[in-house]
N, C-alpha and C positions, 0 to 999 in steps of 0.2 A: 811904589807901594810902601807904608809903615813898616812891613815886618821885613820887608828886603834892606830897608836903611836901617831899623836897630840891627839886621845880623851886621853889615856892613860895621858898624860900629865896633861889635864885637873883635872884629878885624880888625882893624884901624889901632883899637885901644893895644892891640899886642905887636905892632910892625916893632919894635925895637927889642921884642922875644927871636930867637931862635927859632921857635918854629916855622915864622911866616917864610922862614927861609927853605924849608923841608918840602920836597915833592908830595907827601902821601899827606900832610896837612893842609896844604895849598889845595890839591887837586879833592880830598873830602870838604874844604869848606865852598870851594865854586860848585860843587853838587850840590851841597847844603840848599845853599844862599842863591842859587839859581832856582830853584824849587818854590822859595819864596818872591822872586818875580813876577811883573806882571809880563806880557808875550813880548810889548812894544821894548822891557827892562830886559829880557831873553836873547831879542834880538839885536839890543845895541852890547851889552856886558858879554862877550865870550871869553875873554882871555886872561885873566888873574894881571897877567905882566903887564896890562896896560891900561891897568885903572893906579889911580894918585888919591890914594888912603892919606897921604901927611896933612890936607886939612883938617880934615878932621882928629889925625893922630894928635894935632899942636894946639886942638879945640881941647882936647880931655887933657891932655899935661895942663893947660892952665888953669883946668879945674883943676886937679890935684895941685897944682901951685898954690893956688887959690884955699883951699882947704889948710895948708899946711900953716899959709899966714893968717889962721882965723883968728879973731882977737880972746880972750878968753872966755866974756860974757856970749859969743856964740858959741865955743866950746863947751860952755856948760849948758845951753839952751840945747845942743844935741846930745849931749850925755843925759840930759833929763827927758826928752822925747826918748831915749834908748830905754833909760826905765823904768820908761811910764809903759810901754813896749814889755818889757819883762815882766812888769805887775801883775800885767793886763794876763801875754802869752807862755809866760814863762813857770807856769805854776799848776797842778793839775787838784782835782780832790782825789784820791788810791784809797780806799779802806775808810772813808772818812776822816784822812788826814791831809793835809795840803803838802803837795809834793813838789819838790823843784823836777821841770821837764829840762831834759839835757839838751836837745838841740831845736830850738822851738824853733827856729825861722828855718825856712826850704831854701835851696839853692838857686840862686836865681839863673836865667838863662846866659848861655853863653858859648865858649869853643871847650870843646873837650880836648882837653892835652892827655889825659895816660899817661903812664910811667913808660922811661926808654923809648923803643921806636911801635908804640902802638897803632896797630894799621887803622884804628877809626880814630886817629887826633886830626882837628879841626872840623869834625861834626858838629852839629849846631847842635846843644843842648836847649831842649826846648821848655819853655815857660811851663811851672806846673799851676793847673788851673784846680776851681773846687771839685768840678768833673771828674778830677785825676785820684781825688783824695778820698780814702778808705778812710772813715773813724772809728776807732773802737772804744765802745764806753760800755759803763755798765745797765742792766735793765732797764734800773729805776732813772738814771741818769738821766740830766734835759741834754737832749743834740742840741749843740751848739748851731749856730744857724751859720750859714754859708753868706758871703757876701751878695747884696742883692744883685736880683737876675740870675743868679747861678745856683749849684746844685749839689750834695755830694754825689761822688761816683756810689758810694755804699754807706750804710752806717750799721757794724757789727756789735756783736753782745759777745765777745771771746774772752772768757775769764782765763782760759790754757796758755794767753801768750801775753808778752810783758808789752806789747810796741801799743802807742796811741792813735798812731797819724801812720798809715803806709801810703806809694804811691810806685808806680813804676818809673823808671828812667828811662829814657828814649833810645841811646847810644848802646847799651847791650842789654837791655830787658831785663836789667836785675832792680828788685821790691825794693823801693830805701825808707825808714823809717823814722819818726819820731820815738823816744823812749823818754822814760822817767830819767833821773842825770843818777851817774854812779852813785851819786854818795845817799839817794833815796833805800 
């Protein structure tokens, strides 16, 4: 199944981390990523120690190999998709003034590591969808439209709080938000 091979990945991209070597990471990400299985993927995957991640782990190093030798004229064709990106989400109207937003892109999915020995590292962080996403604008405001097919979770009118964009996080149920950037 797709979402059994992108968690697998998530793995994969971190075997030369510390953690993969940790019992409470190992044994929270085979919960995970078993979860996302199909019964026939259930039945054959049981044992962390004896699946062979380094394919895939030597597939992603040469991407990043691959990134690191880009020639400049790609370089700057991704620096300019990044600010065409920030043009676009990087900027709110507040009071009828154009505000820079502090952290416009959402975290994408992946292993939750925690600081120290956190007993949910190697959870799967999971993909946040439009379904996920609270908006807060104001009255007169046009809602922004959700990518097609999808939906927001909410769309609020809260003048009392500063955040744009909330959503829950999967791994300990705390709200994370979009805000305006300090310097607004």
């Amino acid at each position: 199944k797709e979402p059994a091979e992108e968690i697998m990945t998530f793995y994969a991209r971190m075997l030369d981390h510390d953690y993969t070597k940790k019992e409470v990471f190992n044994h929270n990400f085979m919960s995970d990523w078993r979860k996302s299985m199909s019964q026939a993927e259930r039945e054959l995957i049981k044992d962390i120690r004896k699946c062979d991640f380094t394919q895939v782990a030597n597939y992603y190093k040469e991407q990043s190999e691959q990134r690191k030798t880009m020639s400049k004229e790609e370089k700057k064709k991704l620096k300019d998709e990044n600010e065409k990106l920030r043009k676009e989400y990087g900027y709110c109207m507040w009071d009828k003034h154009r505000q820079p937003v502090g952290n416009y892109k959402i975290e994408p999915p992946g292993l939750f590591r925690g600081r120290g020995e956190h007993p949910k590292m190697g959870c799967v962080k999971k993909r946040i969808r439009p379904e996920d996403i609270i908006i807060n604008i104001g009255r007169e405001a046009q809602t922004p439209k959700p990518p097609e097919g999808h939906r927001w979770k909410e769309v609020r009118h809260d003048n009392k709080v500063s955040w744009l964009v909330m959503w829950t996080e999967n791994i300990r149920g705390n709200n994370k938000y979009i805000m305006l950037n300090a310097s607004s």
